[in-house]
VOVOBA-264288 format. One line per 2 residues: number of its first residue (from 1); for each residue x, y, z of N, C-alpha, C. Coordinates in nm, 2 decimals, decimal comma. Layout:
BEGIN
NUM) X/Y/Z/X/Y/Z/X/Y/Z ~ ...
***
This chain:
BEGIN
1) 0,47/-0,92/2,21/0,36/-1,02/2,18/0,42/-1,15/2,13 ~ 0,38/-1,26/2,17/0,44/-1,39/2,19/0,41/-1,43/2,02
3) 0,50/-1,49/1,98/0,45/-1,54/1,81/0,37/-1,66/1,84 ~ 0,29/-1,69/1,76/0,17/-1,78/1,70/0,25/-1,90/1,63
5) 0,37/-1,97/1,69/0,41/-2,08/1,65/0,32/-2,18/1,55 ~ 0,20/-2,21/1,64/0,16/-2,32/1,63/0,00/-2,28/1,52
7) 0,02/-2,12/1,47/-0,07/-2,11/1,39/-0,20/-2,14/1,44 ~ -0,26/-2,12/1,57/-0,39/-2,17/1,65/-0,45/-2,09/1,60
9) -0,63/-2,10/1,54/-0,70/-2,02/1,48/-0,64/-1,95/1,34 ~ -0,59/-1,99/1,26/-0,54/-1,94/1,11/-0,67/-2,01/1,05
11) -0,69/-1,88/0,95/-0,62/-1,75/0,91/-0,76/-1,64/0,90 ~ -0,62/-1,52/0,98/-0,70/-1,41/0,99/-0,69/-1,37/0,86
13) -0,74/-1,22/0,85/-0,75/-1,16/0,67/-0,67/-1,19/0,63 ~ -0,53/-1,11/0,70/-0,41/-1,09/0,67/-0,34/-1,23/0,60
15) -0,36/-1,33/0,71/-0,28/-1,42/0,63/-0,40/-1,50/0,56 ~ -0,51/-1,49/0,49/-0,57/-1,54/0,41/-0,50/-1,45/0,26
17) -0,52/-1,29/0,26/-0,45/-1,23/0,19/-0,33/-1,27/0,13 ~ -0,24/-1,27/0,25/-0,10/-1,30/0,17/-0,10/-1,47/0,13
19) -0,14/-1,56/0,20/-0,18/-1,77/0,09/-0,27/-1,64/-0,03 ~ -0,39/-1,60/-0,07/-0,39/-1,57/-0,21/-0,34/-1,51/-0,29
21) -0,22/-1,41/-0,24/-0,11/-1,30/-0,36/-0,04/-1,43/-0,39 ~ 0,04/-1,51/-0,25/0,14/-1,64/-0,29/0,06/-1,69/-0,40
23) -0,05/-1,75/-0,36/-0,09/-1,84/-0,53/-0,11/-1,75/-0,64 ~ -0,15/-1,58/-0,66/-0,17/-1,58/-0,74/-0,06/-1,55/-0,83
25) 0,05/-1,52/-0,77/0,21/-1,45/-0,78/0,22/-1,65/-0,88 ~ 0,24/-1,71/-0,81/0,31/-1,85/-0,84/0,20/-1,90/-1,00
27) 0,05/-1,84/-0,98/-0,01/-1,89/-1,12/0,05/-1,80/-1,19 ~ 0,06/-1,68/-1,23/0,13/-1,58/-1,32/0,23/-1,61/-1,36
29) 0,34/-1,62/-1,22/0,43/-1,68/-1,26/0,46/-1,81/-1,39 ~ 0,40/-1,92/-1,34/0,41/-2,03/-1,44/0,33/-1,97/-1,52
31) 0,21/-1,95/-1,58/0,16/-1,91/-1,68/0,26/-1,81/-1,78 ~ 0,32/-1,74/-1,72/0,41/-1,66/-1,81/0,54/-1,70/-1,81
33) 0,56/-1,81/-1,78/0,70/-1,87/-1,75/0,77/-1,86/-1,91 ~ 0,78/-1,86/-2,03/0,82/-1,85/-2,14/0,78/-1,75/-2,22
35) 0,74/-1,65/-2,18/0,71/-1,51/-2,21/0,82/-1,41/-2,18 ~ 0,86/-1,28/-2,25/0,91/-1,22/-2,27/0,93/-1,13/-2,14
37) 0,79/-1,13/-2,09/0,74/-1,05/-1,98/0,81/-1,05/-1,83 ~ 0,81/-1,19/-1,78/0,92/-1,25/-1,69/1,06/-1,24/-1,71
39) 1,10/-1,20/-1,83/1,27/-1,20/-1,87/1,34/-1,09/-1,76 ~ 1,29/-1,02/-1,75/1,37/-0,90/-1,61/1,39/-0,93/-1,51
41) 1,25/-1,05/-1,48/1,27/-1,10/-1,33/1,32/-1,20/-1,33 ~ 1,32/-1,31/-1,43/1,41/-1,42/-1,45/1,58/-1,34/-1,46
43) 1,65/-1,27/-1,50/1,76/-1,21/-1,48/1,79/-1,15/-1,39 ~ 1,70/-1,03/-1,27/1,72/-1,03/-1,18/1,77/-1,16/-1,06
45) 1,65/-1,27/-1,07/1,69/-1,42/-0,99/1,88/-1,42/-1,05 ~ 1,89/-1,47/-1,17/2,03/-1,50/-1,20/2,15/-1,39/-1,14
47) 2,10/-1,29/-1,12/2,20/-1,20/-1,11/2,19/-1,26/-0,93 ~ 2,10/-1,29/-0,87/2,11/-1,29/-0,72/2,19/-1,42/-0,68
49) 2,18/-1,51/-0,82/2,24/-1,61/-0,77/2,39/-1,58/-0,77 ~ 2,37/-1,52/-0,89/2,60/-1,55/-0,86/2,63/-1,45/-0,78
51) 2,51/-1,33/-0,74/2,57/-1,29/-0,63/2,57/-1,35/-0,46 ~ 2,52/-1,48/-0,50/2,54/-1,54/-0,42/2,66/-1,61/-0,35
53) 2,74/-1,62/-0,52/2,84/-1,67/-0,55/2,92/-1,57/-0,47 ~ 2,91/-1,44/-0,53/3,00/-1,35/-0,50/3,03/-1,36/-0,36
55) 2,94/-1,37/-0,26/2,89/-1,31/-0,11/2,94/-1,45/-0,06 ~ 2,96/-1,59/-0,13/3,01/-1,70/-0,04/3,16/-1,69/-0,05
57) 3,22/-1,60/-0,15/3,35/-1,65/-0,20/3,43/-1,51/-0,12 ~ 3,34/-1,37/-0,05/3,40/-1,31/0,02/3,42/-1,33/0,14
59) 3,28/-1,37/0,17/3,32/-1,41/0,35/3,37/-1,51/0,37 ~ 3,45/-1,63/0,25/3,55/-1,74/0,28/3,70/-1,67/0,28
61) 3,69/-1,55/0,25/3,87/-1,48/0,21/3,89/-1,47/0,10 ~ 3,83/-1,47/0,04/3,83/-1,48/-0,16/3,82/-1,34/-0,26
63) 3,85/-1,38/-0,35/3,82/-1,24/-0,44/3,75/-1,23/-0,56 ~ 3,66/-1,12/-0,57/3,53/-1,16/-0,68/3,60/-1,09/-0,78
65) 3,63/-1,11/-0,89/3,70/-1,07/-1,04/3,61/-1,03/-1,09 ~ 3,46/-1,05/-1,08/3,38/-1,02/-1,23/3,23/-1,10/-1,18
67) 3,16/-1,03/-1,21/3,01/-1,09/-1,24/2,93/-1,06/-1,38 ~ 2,88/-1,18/-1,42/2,81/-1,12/-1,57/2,72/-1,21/-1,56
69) 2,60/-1,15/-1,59/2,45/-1,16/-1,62/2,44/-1,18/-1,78 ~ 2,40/-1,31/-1,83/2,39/-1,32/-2,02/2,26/-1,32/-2,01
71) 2,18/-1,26/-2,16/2,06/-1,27/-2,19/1,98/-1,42/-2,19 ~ 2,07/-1,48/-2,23/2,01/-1,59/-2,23/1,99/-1,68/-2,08
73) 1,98/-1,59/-1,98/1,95/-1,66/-1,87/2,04/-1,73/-1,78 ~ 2,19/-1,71/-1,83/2,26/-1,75/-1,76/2,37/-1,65/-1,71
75) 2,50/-1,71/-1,64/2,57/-1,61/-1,56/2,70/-1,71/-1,50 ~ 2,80/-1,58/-1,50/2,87/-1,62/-1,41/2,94/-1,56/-1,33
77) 3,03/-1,56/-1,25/3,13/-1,54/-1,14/3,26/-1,59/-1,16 ~ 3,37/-1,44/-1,14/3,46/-1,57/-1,13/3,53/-1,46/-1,04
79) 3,56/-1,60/-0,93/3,65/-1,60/-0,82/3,77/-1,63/-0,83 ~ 3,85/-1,61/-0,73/4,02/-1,64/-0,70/4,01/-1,68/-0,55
81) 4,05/-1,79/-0,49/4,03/-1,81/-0,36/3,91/-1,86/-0,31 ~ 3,88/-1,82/-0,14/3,79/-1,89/-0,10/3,79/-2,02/-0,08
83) 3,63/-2,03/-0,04/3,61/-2,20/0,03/3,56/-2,24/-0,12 ~ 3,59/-2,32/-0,23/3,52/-2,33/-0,33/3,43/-2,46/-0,31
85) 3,44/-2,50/-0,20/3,31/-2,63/-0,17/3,16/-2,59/-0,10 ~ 3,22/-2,43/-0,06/3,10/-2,36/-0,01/3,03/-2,24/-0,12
87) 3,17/-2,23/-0,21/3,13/-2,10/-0,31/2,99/-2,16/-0,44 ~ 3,03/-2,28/-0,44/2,94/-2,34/-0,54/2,80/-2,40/-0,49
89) 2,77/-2,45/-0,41/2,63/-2,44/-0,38/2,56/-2,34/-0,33 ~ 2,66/-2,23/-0,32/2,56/-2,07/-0,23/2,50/-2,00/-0,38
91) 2,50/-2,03/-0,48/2,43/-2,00/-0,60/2,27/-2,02/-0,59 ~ 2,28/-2,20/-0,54/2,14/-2,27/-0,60/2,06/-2,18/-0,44
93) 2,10/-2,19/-0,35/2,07/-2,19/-0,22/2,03/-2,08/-0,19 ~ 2,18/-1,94/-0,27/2,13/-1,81/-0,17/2,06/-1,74/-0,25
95) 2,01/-1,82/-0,40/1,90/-1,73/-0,46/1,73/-1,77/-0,38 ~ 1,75/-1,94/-0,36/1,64/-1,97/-0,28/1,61/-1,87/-0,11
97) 1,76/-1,87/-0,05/1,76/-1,78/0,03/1,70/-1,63/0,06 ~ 1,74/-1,57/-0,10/1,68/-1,42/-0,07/1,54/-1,41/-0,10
99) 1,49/-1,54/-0,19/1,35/-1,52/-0,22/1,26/-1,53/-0,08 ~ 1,32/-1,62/0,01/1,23/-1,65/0,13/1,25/-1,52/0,18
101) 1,34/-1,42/0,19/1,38/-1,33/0,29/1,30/-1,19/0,26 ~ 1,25/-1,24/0,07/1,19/-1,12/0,01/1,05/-1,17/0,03
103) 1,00/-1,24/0,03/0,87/-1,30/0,11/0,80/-1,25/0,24 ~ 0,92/-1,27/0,29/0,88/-1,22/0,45/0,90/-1,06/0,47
105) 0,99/-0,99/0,41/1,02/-0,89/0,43/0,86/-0,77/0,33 ~ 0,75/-0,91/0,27/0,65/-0,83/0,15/0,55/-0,85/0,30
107) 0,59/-0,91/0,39/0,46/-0,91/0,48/0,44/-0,78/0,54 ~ 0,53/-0,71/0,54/0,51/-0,53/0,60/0,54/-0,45/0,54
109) 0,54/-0,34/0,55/0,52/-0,21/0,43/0,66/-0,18/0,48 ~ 0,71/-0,14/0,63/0,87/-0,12/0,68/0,95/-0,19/0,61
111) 0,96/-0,29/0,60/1,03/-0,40/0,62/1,02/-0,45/0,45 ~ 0,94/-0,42/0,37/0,92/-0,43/0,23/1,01/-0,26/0,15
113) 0,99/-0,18/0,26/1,04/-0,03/0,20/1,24/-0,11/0,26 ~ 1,28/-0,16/0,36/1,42/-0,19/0,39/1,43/-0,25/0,25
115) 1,38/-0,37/0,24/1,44/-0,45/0,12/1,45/-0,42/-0,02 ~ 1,39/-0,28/-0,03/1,39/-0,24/-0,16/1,50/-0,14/-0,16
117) 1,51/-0,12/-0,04/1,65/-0,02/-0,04/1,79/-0,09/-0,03 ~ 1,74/-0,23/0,01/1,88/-0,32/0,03/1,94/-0,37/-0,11
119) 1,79/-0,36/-0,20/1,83/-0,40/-0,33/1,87/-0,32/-0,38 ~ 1,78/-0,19/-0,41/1,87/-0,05/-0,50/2,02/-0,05/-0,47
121) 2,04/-0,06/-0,30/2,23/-0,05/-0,27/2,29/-0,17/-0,37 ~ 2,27/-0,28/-0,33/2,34/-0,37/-0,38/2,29/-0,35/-0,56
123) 2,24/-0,34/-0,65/2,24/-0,32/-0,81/2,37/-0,22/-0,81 ~ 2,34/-0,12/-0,71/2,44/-0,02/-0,72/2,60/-0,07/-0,74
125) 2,59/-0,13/-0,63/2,74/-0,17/-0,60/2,79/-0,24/-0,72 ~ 2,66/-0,31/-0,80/2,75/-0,48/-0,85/2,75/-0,38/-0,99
127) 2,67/-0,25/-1,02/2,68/-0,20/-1,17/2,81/-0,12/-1,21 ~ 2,92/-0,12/-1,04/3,03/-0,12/-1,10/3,13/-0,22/-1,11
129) 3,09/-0,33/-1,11/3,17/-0,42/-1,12/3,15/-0,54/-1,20 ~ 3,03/-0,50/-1,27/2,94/-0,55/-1,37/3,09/-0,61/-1,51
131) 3,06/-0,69/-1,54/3,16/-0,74/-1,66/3,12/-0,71/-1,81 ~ 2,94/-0,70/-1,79/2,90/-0,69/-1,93/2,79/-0,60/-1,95
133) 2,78/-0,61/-2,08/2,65/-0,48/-2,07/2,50/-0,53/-2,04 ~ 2,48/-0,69/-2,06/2,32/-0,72/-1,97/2,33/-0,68/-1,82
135) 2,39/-0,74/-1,75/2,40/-0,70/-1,59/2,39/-0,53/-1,61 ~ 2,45/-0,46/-1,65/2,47/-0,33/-1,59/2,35/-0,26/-1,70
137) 2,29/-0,31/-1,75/2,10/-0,29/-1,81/2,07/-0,32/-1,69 ~ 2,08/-0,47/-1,66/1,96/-0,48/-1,57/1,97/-0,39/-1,45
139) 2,13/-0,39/-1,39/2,12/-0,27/-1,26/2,06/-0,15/-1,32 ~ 2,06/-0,08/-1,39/1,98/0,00/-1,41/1,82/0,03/-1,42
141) 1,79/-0,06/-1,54/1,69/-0,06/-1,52/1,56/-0,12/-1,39 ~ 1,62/-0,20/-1,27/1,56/-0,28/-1,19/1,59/-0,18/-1,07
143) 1,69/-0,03/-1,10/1,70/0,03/-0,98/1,59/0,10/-1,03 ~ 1,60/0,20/-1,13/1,49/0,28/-1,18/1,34/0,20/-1,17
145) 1,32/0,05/-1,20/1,16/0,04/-1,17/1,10/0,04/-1,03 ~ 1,25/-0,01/-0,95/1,20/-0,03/-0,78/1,19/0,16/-0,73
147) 1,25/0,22/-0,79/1,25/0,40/-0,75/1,15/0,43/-0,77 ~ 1,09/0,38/-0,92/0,96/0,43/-0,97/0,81/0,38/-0,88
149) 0,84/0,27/-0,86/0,77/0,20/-0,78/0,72/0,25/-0,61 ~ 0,86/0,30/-0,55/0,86/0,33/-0,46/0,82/0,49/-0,42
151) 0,84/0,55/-0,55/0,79/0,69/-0,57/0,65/0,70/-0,52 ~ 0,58/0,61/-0,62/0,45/0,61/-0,65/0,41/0,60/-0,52
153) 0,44/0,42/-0,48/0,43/0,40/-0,32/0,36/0,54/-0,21 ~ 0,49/0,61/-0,20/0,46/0,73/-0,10/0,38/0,86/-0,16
155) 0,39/0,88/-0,26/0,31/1,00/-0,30/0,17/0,98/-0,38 ~ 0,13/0,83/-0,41/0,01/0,82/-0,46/-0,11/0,74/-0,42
157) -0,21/0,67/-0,47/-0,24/0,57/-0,44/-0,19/0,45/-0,47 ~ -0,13/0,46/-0,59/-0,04/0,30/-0,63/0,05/0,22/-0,49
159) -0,02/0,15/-0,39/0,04/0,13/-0,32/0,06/-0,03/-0,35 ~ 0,17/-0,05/-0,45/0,23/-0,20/-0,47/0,36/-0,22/-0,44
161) 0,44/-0,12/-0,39/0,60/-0,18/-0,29/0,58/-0,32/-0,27 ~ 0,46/-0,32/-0,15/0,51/-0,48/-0,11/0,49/-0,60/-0,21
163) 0,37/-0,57/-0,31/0,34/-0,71/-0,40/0,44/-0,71/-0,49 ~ 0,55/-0,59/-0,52/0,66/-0,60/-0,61/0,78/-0,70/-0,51
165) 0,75/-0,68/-0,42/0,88/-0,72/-0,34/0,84/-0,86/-0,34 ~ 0,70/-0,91/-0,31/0,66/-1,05/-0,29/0,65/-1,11/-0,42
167) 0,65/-1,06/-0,53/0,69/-1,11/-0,65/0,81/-1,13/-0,71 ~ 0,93/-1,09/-0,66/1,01/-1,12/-0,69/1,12/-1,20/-0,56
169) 1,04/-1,25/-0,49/1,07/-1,33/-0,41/1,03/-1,43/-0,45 ~ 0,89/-1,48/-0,44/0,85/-1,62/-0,52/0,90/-1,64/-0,61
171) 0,91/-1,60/-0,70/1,00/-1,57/-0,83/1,12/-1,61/-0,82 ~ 1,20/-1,59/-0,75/1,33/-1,64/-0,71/1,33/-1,73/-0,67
173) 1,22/-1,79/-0,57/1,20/-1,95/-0,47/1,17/-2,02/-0,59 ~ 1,11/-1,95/-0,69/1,02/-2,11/-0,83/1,16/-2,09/-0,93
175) 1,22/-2,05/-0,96/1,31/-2,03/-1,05/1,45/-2,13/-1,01 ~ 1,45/-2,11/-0,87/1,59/-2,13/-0,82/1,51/-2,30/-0,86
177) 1,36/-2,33/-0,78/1,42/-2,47/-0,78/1,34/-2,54/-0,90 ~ 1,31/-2,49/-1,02/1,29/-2,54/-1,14/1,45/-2,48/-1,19
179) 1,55/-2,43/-1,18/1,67/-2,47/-1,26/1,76/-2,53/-1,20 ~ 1,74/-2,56/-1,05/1,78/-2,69/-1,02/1,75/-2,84/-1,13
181) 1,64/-2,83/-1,09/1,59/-2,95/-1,19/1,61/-2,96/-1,35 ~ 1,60/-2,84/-1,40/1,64/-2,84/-1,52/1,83/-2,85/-1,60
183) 1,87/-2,78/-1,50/2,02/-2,82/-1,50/2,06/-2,93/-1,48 ~ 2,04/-2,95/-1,31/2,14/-3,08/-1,28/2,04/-3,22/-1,27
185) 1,90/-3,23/-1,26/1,84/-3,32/-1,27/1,79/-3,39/-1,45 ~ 1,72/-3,30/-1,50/1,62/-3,33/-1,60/1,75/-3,34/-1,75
187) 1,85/-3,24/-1,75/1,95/-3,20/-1,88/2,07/-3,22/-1,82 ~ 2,13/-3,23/-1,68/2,23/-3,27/-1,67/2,35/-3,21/-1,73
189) 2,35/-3,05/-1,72/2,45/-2,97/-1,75/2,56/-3,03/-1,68 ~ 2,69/-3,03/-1,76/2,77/-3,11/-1,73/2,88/-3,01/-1,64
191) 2,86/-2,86/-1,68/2,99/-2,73/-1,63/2,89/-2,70/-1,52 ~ 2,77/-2,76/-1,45/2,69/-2,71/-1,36/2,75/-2,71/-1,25
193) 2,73/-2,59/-1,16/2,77/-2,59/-1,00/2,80/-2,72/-0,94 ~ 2,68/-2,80/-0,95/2,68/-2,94/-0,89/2,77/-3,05/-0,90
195) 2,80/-3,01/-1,06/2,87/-3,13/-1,15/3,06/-3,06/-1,08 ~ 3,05/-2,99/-1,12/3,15/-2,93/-0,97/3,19/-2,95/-0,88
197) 3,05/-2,90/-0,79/3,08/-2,96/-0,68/3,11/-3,13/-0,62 ~ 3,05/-3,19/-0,74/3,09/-3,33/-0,70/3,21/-3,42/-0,74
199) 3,27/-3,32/-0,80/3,41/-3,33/-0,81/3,54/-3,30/-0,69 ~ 3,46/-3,24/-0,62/3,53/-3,16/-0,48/3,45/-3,26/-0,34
201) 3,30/-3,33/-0,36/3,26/-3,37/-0,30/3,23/-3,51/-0,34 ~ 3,30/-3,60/-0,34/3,23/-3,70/-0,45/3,16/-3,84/-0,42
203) 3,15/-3,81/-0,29/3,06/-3,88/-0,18/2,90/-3,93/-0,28 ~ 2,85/-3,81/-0,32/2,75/-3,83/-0,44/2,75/-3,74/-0,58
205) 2,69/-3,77/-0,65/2,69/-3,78/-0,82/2,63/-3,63/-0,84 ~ 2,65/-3,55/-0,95/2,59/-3,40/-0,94/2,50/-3,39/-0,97
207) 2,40/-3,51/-0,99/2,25/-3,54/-1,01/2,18/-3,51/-0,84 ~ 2,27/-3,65/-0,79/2,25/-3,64/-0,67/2,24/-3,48/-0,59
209) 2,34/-3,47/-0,59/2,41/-3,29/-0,53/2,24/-3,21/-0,58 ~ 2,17/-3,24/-0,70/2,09/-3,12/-0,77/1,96/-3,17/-0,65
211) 1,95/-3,27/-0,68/1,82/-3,33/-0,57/1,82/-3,27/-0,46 ~ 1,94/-3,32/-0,35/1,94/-3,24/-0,21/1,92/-3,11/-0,24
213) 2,01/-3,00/-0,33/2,00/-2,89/-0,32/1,83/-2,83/-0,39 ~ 1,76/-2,93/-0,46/1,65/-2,91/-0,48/1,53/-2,91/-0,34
215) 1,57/-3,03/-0,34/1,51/-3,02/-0,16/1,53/-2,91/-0,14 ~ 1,65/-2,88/-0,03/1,68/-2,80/0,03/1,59/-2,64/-0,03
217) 1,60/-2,55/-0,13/1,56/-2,48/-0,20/1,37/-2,48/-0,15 ~ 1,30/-2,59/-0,19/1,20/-2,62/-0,15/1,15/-2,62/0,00
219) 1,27/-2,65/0,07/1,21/-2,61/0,19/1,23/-2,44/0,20 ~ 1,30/-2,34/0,15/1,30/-2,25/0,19/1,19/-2,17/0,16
221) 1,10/-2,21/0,06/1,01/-2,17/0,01/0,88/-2,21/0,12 ~ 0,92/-2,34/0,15/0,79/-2,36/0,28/0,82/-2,33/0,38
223) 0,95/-2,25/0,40/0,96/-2,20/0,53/0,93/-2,05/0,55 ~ 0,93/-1,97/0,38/0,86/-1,90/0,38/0,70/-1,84/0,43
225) 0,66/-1,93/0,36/0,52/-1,93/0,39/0,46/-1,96/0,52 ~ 0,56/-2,08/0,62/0,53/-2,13/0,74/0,58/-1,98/0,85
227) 0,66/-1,89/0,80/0,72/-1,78/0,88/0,60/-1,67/0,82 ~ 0,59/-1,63/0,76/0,47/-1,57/0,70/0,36/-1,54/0,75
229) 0,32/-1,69/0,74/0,19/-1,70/0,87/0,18/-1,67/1,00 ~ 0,33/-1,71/1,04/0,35/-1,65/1,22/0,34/-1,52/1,18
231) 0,45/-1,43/1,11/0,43/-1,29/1,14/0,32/-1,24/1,11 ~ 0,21/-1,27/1,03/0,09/-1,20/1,01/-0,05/-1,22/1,07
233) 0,00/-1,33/1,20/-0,11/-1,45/1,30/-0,11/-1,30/1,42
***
C-alpha cells in the first residue's frame, strides 16, 4: 500500500486518536512538569541521553568507562576516545531521536511490543555498567514497570503498552528541547555539551550551538507527528 505522503483526506479516527493522546500526553506532561510524579520519566530521558553519548562514542572507536544517572536530573558519561565533536551533541539530539522513534513505534501494538523489548534489553545492559546507585534503581525499576505493563497488556484488559510507550517518547521530545533551552540558552551552563562543543567548533558561541541543536530537536518532534500521520493515513 502506497503511503499517504501528502496526508489527502486526514484525519481518519486513527489519526484523530493519536493528534489527541499527543496533546493530551504534552498537557500532562507540562502540567506535572515539577511534580514528583514525572521524576522516573524525567530520568529515564537523562539516562537516554548519555546513552546517547555512549552509542556516539562507540560507533566512533571509543570506549564508554561509566554511565551515571544523578537524582537531581542530571548525568554523565565518560569516554576515552572517539569522534568527541560527534560524541557531544548525540546527547541533546539522540534523546530527541529516540523520542521520535518511540512515537512512531506507539502507532502499533507490534512495533510498540519491539520497543519495549528494545528498552528492557538495553536497561539491562547499561545496569551492569551502571556507575551509581540512581541509574541502576532506575534500570530496575523502569524494567519491572515496562514487564508489569506488558504482562497486563497480554493477559488482561489493561491494554496501555502503546500509550506507555507514546508517553515516554513525547516526554523525551519536550524534555530534550526544554533542557536545551534551559541549559545552554536561558542559564547558560558553562560545563554544557554545547559550551564544549564550541570549544572544538568555534565557528559559533554554545548559546549559539544550544539554538541550532534546539531547532534541530524540534524538528524531530514534528517529524514525529508528520510520520505518524502517514503511518496511521
Amino acid at each position: 500500500m502506497r503511503p499517504n505522503w501528502e496526508l489527502t483526506n486526514c484525519c481518519n479516527h486513527e489519526q484523530v486518536v493519536f493528534l489527541i493522546t499527543v496533546s493530551v500526553c504534552t498537557v500532562v506532561i507540562l502540567a506535572l512538569w515539577r511534580t514528583i510524579l514525572l521524576r522516573p520519566f524525567k530520568l529515564v530521558t537523562v539516562f537516554l541521553h548519555e546513552a546517547s553519548h555512549a552509542i556516539a562514542c562507540k560507533l566512533t572507536c571509543g570506549h564508554v568507562e561509566g554511565i551515571q544517572v544523578h537524582a537531581d536530573e542530571g548525568g554523565t558519561t565518560q569516554t576515552r576516545g572517539g569522534v568527541y565533536w560527534l560524541i557531544l551533541p548525540a546527547g541533546y539530539l539522540g534523546s530527541s531521536f529516540w523520542g521520535m522513534l518511540l512515537i512512531l513505534a506507539s502507532t502499533n501494538l507490534l512495533t510498540a511490543r519491539i520497543a519495549a523489548g528494545c528498552f528492557i534489553a538495553a536497561l539491562l545492559v547499561v545496569l551492569f555498567i551502571a556507575k551509581n546507585w540512581t541509574l541502576r534503581g532506575l534500570c530496575i525499576g523502569f524494567i519491572l514497570f515496562l514487564g508489569i505493563i506488558w504482562v497486563l497488556q497480554e493477559t488482561t484488559k489493561v491494554r496501555i503498552l502503546r500509550y506507555i510507550i507514546l508517553f515516554t517518547g513525547v516526554m523525551n521530545s519536550l524534555f530534550s528541547v526544554y533542557d536545551i533551552y534551559d541549559d545552554l540558552i536561558s542559564r547558560r551552563v558553562h560545563s554544557s555539551d554545547a559550551e564544549k562543543f564550541a570549544e572544538e567548533c568555534p565557528c559559533c558561541t554554545g548559546c549559539g550551538w544550544g539554538v541550532i541543536w534546539g531547532f534541530i530537536s524540534f524538528l524531530f518532534l514534528c517529524g514525529a507527528m508528520y510520520l505518524g500521520l502517514v503511518i496511521l493515513s
